[in-house]
N, C-alpha and C positions, 0 to 999 in steps of 0.2 A: 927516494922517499925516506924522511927523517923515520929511525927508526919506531915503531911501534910501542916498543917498551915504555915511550919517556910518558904514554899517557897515561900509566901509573902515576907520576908524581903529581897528579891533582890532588888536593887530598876530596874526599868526599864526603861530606856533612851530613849527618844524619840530619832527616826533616828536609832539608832545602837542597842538596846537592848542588849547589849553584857551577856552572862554568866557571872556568877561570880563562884569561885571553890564552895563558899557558898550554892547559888543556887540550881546547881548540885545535892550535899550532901545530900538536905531534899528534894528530888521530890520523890512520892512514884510510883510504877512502879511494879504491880502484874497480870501474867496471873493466873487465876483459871483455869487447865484441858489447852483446844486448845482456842485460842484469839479470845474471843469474838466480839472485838468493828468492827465495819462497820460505812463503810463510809457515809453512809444516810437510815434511811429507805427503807426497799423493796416497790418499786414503786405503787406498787399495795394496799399496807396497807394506807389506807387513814386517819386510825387513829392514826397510830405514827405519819404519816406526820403531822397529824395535832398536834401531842403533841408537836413534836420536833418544829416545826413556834413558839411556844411560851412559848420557853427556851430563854435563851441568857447567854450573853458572857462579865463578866466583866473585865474592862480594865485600869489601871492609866488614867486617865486626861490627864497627860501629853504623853500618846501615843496615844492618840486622835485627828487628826486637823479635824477641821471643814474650808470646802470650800463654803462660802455662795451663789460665783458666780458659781460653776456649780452644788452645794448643792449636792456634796460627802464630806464623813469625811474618810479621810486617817486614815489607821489604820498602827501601827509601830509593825513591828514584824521580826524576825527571822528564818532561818528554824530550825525545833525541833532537829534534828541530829546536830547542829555546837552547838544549847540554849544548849544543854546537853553533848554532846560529847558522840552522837552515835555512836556505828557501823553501818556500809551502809546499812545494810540486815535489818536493825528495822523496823518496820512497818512506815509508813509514811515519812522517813527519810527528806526528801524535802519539806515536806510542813507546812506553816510558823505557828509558834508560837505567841503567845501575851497576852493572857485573862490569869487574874492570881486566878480566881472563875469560877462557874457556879450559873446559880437560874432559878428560872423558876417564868410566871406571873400565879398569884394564885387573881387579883383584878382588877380591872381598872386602876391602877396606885399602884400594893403591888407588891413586890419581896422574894421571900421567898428565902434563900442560908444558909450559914452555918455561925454560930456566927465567927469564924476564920478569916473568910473572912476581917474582919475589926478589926484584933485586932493588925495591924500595916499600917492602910487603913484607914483615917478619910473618914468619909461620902461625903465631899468635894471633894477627890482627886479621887473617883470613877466614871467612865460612864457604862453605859450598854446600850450593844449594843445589837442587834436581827439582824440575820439571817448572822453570821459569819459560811459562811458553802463553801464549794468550788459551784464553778461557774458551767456552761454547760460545759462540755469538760473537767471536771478535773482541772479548770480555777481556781490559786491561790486565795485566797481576800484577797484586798490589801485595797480594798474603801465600804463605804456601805452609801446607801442614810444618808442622814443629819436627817431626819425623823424618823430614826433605832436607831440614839443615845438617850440615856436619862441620866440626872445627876440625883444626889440622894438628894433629896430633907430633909429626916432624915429618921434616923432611928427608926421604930416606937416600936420595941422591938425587943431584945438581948439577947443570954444566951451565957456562954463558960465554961462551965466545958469539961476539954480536953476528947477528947473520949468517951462522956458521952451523956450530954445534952449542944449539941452543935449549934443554928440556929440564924438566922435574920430574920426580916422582915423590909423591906425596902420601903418607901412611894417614886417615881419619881418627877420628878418635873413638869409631867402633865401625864394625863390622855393618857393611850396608846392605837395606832390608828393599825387597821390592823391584830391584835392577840387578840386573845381571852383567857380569862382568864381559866386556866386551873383547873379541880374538886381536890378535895381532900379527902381522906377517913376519914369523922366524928367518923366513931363509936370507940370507948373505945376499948384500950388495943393494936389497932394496929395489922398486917398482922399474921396471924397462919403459924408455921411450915409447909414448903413445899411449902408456895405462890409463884408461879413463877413471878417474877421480871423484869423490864427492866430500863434503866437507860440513859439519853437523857443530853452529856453535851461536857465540850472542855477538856479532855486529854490533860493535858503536855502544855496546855495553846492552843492548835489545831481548827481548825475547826471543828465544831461540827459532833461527833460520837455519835453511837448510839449505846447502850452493853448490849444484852441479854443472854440467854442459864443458867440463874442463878437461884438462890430460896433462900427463906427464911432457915436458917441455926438454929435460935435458935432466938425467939424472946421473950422470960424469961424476960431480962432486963427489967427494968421500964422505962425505958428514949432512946433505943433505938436498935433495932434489927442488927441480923448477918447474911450474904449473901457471897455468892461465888462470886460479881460481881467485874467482872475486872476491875481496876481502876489505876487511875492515879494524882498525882498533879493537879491539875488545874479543876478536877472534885471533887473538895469540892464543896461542896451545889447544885451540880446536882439534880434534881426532879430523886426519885425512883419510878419506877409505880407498881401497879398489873397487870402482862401484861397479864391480863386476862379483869379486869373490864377499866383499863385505869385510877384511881383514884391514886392520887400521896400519896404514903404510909410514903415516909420519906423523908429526903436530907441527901444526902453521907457527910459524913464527917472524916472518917479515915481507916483505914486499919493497923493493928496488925502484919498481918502474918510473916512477917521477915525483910530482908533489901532492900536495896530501888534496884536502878539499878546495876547488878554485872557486874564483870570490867570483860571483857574478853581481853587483851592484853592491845594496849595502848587506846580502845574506851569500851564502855558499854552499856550491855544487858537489855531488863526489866528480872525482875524474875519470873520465872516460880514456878507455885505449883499446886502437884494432889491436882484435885476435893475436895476430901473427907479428905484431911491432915489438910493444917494450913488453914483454914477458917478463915477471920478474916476482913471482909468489913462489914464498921458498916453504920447506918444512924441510927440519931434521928429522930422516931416518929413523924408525921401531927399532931398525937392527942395532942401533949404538947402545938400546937401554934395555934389548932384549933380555937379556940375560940375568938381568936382575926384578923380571915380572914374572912368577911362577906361571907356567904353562894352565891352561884349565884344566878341569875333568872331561874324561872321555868322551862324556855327552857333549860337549863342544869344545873339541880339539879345533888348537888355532895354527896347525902348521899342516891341515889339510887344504892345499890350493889347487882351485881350479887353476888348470892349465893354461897357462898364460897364450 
């Protein structure tokens, strides 16, 4: 699968977002087995809920406005079926696209995502936004408080070797209010074969989805483990958990298994692949960047693991 990264170089238009054939071309688009992603957290789980509140959604600058008199920021997006040229029947078809990363907050002010993310994306030209998720009723988002956005301040370190050792960590340009900073898994060497997995971000540039039913595939690599989790463009740098302990194991960052969306007539499909064939969803390792995310407060320590 053509790397994920290269769906950055669309640029995105404020107001119209239009596709480009470019675009298109490098969105990665893999079911593993039957389609995992859902639309939000099972209500009841009050620990996804609460992992997912402190993910987010980043966005060009410029498809960002900020309304300081009713203090909404209009967000510019598109529906995902016209950004890509779905077929009707895809999952989500309707509802709007825009965020061209995922990250999740890992600090008071740290963003952890995928080095990709910025390798045609100055630090400048990015916002991240929190709580890009549909409304009461299925209610599209189009606005989100003024207070949800944050610019990027700098980049406090960076790695891209493609498909490899791929992450960011990103400093905001203030301390963020309302979300909690999420744990991460300290110990050395990273998740053991069979960890079941869940994975909290924006598909295809979407409101955020939630993607489980997955595991650890083969985590051998030095710099980064293999997983059956369904993915998509715009879920580079998604926080991957242990959906056991809750501690964030990696951040997605590419997918292998084969080509991106197949064409069935004149619109396109994502691609489907059994379980157990082309495996091929990576994320680099917490442990490569551990060291440089200060640990939490004792009220939630993130190098207490359940036992594997």
């Amino acid at each position: 699968m053509k790397d994920a990264a290269r769906l950055l170089a669309a640029v995105l238009v404020l107001g119209t977002l239009e596709a480009s054939a470019q675009e298109a071309r490098f969105v990665t688009a893999v079911f593993y087995g039957p389609e995992d992603r859902r639309q939000e957290p099972v209500r009841s789980d009050a620990r996804v809920q609460a992992w997912a509140d402190s993910t987010v959604a980043l966005f060009q600058a410029d498809a960002v406005s900020l309304d300081l008199f009713s203090r909404r920021a209009r967000l510019a997006s598109q529906p995902v079926g016209r950004r890509f040229n779905l077929c009707p029947d895809e999952p989500f078809y309707s509802q709007p696209s825009g965020a061209f990363c995922s990250g999740a907050l890992v600090g008071p002010d740290l963003i952890l995502t995928a080095g990709h993310c910025f390798l045609h994306n100055p630090c400048r030209e990015a916002r991240f936004v929190f709580g890009f998720t549909l409304g009461e009723g299925g209610r599209a988002p189009d606005t989100v408080p003024t207070g949800e956005v944050y610019a990027c301040a700098e980049v406090v370190a960076r790695r891209y070797v493609q498909a490899n050792n791929d992450w960011a960590l990103v400093r905001l340009d203030r301390p963020v209010t309302g979300h909690a900073p999420l744990p991460i898994d300290r110990s050395a060497g990273g998740p053991a074969d069979g960890t079941p997995l869940l994975m909290i971000g924006h598909p295809s540039g979407l409101p955020r989805k939630t993607t489980g039913g997955a595991r650890v595939y083969d985590a051998s690599p030095e710099n980064y483990f293999v997983s059956n989790l369904d993915n998509w463009a715009g879920n580079s740098g998604s926080p991957v958990f242990d959906a056991r302990t809750g501690l964030i194991e990696g951040t997605f960052i590419y997918d292998d298994a084969g080509e991106d969306f197949a064409p069935r007539g004149s619109c396109n499909v994502s691609v489907r692949c059994p379980n157990d064939t082309c495996v091929g969803a990576r994320a680099t390792k917490v442990s490569l960047m551990a060291e440089l995310i200060p640990p939490l407060p004792s009220s939630r320590l993130d190098d207490e693991l359940v036992p594997r």
